[in-house]
C-alpha positions in Angstrom: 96.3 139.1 97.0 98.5 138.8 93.9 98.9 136.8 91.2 99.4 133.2 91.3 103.4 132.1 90.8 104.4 130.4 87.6 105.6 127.0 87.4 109.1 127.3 88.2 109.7 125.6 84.3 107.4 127.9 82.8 109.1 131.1 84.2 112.6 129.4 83.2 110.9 129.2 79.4 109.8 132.6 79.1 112.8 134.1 80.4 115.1 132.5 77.8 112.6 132.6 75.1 110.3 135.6 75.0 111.2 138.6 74.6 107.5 141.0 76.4 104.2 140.5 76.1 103.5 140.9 72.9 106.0 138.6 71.8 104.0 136.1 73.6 100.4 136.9 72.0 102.4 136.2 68.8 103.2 132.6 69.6 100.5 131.8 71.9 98.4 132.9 68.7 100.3 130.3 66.4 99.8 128.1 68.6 96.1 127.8 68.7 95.8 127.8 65.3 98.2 125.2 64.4 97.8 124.5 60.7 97.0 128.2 59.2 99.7 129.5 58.0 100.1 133.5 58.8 101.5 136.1 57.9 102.9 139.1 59.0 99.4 141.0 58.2 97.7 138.5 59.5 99.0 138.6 62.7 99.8 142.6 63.1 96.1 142.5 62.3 94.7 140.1 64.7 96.8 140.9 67.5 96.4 144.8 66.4 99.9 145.7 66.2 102.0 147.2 63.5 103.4 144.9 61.4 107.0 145.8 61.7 106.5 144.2 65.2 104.1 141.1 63.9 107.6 140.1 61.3 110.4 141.4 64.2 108.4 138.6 66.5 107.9 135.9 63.7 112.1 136.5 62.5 112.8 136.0 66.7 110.3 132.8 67.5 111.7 131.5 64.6 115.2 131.7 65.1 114.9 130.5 68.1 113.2 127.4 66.8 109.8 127.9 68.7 108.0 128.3 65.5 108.1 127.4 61.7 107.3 130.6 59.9 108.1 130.8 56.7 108.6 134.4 55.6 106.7 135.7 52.1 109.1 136.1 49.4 
């Protein structure tokens, strides 16, 4: 037995939206913690990736309007 089906809107989402996986831990972790404010340690660290991926995932979910990340100057 495999896998239950998406939600026909749900599959649409992540098919114009995210990019793999870990893409999707990225936002899914914003997400549930609304009102911290990361950064790109912060998330390469709590997802346990490198942190060239954590800011290439915050630059994309941003630009695409799905999150407000602003990056550290």
């Amino acid at each position: 037995m495999g896998a239950p089906a998406l939600n026909a809107d749900v599959q649409q989402f992540l098919d114009e939206n995210i990019k793999d996986y870990e893409e999707l831990q990225v936002l899914l972790l914003m997400h549930g913690h609304p009102t911290r404010i990361w950064d790109v340690v912060d998330v390469a660290r709590e997802l346990r990736i490198e942190p060239f991926a954590a800011a290439t995932h915050l630059k994309r979910l941003n630009e695409g309007n799905l999150i407000n990340h602003e990056p550290a100057c």
